[in-house]
TORNU-361588 format. One line per field, with one value per residue (C-alpha): residue number from 1; residue in three letters; chain; x, y, z. Coordinates in Angstrom, 2 decimals, always signed. Example, Ala and Ser with C-alpha at 12.3 -4.5 7.8 and 13.67 -1.06 7.14 Angstrom:
2
num <- (1,2) $
residuo <- (ala,ser) $
cadena <- (A,A) $
c1 <- (+12.30,+13.67) $
c2 <- (-4.50,-1.06) $
c3 <- (+7.80,+7.14) $
END
This chain:
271
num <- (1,2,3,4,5,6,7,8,9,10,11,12,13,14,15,16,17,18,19,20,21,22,23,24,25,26,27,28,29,30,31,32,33,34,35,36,37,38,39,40,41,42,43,44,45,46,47,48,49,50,51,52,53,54,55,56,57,58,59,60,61,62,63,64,65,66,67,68,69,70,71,72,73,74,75,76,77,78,79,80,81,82,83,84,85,86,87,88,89,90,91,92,93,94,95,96,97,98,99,100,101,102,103,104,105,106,107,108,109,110,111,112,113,114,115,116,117,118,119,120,121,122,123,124,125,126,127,128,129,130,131,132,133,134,135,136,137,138,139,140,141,142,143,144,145,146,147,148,149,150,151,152,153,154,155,156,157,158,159,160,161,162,163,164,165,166,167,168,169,170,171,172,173,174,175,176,177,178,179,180,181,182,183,184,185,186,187,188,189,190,191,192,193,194,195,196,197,198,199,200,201,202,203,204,205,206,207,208,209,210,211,212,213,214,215,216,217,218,219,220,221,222,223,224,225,226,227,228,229,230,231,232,233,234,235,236,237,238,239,240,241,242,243,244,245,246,247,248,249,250,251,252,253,254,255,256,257,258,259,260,261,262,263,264,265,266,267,268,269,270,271) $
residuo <- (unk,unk,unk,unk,unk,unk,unk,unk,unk,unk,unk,unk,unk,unk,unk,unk,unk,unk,unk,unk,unk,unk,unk,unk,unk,unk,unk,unk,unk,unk,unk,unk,unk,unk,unk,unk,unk,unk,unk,unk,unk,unk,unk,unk,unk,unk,unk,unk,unk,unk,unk,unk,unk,unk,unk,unk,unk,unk,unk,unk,unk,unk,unk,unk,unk,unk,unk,unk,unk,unk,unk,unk,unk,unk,unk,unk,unk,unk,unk,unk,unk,unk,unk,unk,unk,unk,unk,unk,unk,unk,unk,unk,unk,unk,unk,unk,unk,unk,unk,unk,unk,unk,unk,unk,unk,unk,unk,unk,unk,unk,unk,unk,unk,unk,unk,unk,unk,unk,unk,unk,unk,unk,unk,unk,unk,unk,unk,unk,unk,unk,unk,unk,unk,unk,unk,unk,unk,unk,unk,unk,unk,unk,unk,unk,unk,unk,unk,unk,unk,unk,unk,unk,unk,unk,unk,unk,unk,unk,unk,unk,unk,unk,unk,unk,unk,unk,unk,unk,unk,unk,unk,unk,unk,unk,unk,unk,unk,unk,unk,unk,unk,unk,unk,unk,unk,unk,unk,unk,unk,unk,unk,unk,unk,unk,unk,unk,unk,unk,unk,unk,unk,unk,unk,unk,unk,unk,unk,unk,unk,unk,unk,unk,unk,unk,unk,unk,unk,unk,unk,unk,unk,unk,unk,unk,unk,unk,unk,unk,unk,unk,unk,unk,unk,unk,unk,unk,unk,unk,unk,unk,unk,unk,unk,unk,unk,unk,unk,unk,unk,unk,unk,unk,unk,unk,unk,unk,unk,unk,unk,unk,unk,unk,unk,unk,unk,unk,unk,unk,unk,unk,unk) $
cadena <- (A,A,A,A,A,A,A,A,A,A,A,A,A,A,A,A,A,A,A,A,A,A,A,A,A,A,A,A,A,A,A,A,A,A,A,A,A,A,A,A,A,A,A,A,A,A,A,A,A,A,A,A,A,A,A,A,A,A,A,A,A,A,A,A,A,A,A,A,A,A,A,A,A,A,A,A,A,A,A,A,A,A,A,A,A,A,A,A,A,A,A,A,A,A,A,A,A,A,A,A,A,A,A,A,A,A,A,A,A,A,A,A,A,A,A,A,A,A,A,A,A,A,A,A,A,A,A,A,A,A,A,A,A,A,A,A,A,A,A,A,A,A,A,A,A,A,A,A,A,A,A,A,A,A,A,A,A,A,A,A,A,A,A,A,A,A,A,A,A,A,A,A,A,A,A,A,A,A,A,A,A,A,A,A,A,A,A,A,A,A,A,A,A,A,A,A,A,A,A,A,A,A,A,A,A,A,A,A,A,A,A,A,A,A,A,A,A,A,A,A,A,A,A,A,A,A,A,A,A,A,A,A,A,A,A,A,A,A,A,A,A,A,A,A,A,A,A,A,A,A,A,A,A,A,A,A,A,A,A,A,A,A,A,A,A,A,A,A,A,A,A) $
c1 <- (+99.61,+96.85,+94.38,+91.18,+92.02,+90.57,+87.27,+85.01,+81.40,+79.56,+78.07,+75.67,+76.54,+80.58,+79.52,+77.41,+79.94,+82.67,+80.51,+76.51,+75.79,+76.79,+75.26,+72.19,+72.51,+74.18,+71.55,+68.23,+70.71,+70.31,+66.62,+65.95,+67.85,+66.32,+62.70,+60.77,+57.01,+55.36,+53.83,+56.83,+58.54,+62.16,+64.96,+68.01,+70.90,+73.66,+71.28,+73.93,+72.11,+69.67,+69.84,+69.37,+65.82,+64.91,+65.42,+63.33,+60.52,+60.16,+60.64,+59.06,+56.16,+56.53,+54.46,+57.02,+60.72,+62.79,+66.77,+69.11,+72.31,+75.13,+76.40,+73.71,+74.87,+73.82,+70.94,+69.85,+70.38,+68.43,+65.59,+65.83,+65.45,+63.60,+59.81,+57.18,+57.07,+60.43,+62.12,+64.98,+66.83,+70.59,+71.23,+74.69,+74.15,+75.47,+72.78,+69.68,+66.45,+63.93,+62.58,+63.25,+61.44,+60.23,+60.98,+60.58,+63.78,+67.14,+69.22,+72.79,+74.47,+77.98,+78.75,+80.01,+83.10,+83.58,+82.13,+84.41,+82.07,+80.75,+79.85,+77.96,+76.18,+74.89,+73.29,+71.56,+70.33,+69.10,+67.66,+65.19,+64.09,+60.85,+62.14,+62.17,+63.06,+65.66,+68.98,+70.72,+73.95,+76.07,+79.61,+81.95,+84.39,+87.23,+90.32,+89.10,+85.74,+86.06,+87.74,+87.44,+89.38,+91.70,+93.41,+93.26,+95.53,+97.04,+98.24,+99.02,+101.43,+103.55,+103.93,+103.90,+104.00,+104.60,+100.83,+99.21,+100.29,+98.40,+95.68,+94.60,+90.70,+91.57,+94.30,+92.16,+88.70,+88.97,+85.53,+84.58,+84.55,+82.11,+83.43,+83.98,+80.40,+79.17,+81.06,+79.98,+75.84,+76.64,+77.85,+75.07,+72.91,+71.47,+70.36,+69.57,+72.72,+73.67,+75.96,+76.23,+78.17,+75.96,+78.10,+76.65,+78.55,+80.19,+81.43,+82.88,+82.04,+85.71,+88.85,+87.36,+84.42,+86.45,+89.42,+87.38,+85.35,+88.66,+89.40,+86.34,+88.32,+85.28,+86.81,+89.20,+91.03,+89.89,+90.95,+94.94,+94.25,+93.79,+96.67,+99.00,+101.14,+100.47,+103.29,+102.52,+98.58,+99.61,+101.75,+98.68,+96.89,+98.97,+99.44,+95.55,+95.60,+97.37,+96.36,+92.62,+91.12,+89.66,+87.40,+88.16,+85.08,+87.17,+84.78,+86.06,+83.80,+84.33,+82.74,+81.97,+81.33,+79.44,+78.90,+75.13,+74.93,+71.75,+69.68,+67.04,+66.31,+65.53,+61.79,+58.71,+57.68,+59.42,+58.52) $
c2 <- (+155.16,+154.85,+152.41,+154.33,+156.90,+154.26,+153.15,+155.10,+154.24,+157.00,+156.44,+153.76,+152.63,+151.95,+150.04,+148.23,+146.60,+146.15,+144.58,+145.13,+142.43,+139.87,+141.58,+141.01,+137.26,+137.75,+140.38,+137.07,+134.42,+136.27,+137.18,+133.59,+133.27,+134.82,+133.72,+137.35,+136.90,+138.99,+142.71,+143.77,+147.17,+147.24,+149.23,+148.52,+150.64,+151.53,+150.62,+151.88,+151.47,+149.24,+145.35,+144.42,+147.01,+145.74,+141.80,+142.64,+144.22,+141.97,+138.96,+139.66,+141.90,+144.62,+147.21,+149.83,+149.57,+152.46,+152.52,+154.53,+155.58,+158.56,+158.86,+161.33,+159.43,+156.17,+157.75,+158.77,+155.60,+153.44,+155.84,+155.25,+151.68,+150.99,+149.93,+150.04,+150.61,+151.10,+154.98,+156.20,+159.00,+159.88,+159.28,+157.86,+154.37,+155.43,+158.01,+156.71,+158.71,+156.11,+156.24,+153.51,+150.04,+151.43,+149.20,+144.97,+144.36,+146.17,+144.58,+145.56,+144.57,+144.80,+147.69,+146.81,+146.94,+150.47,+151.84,+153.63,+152.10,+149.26,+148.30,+151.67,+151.06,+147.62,+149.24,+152.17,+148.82,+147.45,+150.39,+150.88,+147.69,+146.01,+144.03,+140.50,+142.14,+141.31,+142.93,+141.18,+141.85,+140.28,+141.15,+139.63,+136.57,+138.46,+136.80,+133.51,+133.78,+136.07,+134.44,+137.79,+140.08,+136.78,+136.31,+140.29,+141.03,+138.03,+139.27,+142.74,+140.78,+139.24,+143.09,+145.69,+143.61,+146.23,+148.09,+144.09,+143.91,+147.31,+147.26,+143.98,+144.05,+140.20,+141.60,+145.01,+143.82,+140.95,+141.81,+139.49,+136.25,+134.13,+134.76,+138.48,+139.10,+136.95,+138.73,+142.04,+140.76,+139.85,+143.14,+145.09,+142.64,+140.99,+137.45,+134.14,+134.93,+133.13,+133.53,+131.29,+131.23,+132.51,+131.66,+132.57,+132.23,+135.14,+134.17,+136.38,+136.31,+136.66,+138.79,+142.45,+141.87,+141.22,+143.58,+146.42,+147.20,+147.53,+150.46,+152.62,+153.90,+153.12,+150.96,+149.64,+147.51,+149.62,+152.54,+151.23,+150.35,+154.00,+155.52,+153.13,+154.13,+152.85,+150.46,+148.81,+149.02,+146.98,+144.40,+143.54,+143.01,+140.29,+139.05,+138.69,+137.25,+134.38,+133.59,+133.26,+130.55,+130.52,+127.94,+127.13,+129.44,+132.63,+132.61,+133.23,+130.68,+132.49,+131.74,+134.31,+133.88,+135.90,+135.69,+136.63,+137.26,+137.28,+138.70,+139.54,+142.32,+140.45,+140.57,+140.30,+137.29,+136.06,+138.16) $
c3 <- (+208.34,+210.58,+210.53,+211.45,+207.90,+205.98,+207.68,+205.60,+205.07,+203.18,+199.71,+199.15,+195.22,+196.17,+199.20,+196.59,+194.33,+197.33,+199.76,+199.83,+197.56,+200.29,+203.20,+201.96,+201.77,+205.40,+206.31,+204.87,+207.05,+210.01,+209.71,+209.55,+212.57,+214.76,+213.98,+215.31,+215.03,+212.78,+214.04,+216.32,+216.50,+215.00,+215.12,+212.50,+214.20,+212.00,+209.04,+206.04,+203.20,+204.28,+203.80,+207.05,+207.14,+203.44,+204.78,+207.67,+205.72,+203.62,+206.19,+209.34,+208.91,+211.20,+212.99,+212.81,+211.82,+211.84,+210.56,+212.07,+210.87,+211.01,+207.39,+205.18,+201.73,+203.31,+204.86,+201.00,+199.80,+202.35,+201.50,+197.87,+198.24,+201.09,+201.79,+203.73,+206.62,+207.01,+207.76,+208.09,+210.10,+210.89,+214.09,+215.87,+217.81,+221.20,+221.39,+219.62,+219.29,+220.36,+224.63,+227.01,+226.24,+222.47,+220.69,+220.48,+218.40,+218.04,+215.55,+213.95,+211.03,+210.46,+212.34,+216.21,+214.88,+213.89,+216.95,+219.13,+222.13,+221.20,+224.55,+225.11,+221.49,+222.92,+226.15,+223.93,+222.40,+225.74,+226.92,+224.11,+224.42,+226.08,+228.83,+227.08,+223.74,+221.68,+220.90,+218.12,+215.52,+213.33,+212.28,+209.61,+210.76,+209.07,+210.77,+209.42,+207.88,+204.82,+201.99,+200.10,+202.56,+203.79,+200.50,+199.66,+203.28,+202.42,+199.10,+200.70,+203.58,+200.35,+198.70,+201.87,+205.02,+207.53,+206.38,+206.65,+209.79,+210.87,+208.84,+208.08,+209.69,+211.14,+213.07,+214.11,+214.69,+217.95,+218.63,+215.85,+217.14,+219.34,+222.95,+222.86,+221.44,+224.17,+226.51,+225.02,+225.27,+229.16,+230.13,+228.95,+231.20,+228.40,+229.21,+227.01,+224.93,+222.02,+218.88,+215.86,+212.33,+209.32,+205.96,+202.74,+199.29,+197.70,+193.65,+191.45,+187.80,+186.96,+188.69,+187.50,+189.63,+192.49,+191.89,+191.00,+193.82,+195.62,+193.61,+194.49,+198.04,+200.97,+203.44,+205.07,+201.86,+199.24,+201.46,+200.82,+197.63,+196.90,+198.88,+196.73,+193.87,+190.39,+190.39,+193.80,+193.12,+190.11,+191.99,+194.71,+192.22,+190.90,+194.12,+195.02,+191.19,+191.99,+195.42,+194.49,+193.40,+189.41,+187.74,+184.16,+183.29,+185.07,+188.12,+191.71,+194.22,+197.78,+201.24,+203.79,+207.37,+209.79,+213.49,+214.86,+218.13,+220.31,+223.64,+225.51,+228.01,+231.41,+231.94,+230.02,+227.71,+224.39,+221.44) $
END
């Protein structure tokens, strides 16, 4: 069972109810972040379905902003629901379709991770750049920062421990943590690095909304959850059940923890 078979991003209403609804409380956190005067030229790399373009169109007043991204059915979606002056095109983020020093601002959101080379995604990032601009991301704390997806792998290490132990995204994804995003930053030559924890809450109006999003089959988790049998799809369940904790009104109150990272080409003036 590999883990890679289940990292599939494609259709814009699943990502939705599993996970879209918080990225664009993470997506509004790290806008406010990184403080970009109004009128620059943006590029969202990665874009998905577009929270981090729609929080930046409707924060920082841009010239241009452009998202960029390789799956068609999130392509459709970010078009559906985007605004001016934001556009969209598929494009993948190690070979992005923007000339040298374009742009003021590349940002990412919760994507580094599932790059093959992330390294060579952050210097496409550099390079279209203005020297002083800034490349920025974010990516999900999911060893320790996701209380969603740390009780879910949780509940799948007390049921199938040997497919936790491979698959579990806090195990798979070292990249998201302070020092190897800093690292990552220094070696494309970036300089005036900095990375910092943006937490937003994520409650659950009762199990169903938490459970079923898992069923839908995009993603890692939800990815396993479909390859299971009935029986054992039933007994995770059960297992997440009890491990989560559930007001007296049936709501789930959950925390989730991101980690923004931040850059500037050397040269030029601040933005």
């Amino acid at each position: 069972m590999a883990g890679q078979d289940f990292d599939v991003w494609s259709a814009g209403d699943a990502y939705e109810r599993y996970m879209g609804r918080w990225s664009r409380l993470v997506a509004d956190a790290f806008v406010a972040w990184l403080a970009c005067a109004p009128g620059a030229r943006w590029l969202d790399v990665g874009c998905g379905p577009g929270a981090l373009t729609s929080a930046v169109a409707r924060r920082c007043r841009p010239r241009t902003l452009l998202g960029v991204e390789r799956s068609a059915g999130f392509v459709a979606a970010a078009r559906a629901h985007g605004s001016p002056p934001a556009l969209f095109a598929r494009a993948d983020a190690q070979a992005l379709p923007v000339g040298d020093a374009a742009v003021d601002v590349a940002v990412s959101g919760l994507v580094l991770n599932f790059l093959a080379e992330p390294g060579a995604a952050v210097a496409e990032a550099a390079r279209v750049v203005t020297p002083g601009g800034l490349v920025a991301a974010y990516v999900w704390d999911y060893a320790e920062g996701m209380g969603l997806l740390r009780h879910f792998w949780d509940a799948v290490a007390s049921v199938d421990p040997s497919s936790a132990a491979e698959l579990d995204e806090g195990r798979r994804f070292p990249l998201c943590a302070p020092t190897p995003l800093r690292r990552l930053w220094s070696e494309a030559a970036l300089v005036e690095v900095e990375v910092a924890p943006l937490e937003v809450p994520t409650r659950f109006d009762d199990f169903a909304d938490l459970w079923d999003p898992f069923l839908a089959g995009q993603g890692p988790a939800p990815g396993y959850v479909a390859s299971l049998a009935p029986a054992a799809r039933k007994r995770l369940r059960e297992a997440l059940r009890e491990r989560v904790p559930t007001r007296a009104d049936g709501s789930i109150p959950l925390r989730a923890r991101a980690w923004g990272v931040r850059g500037r080409r050397a040269g030029g003036r601040d933005n």
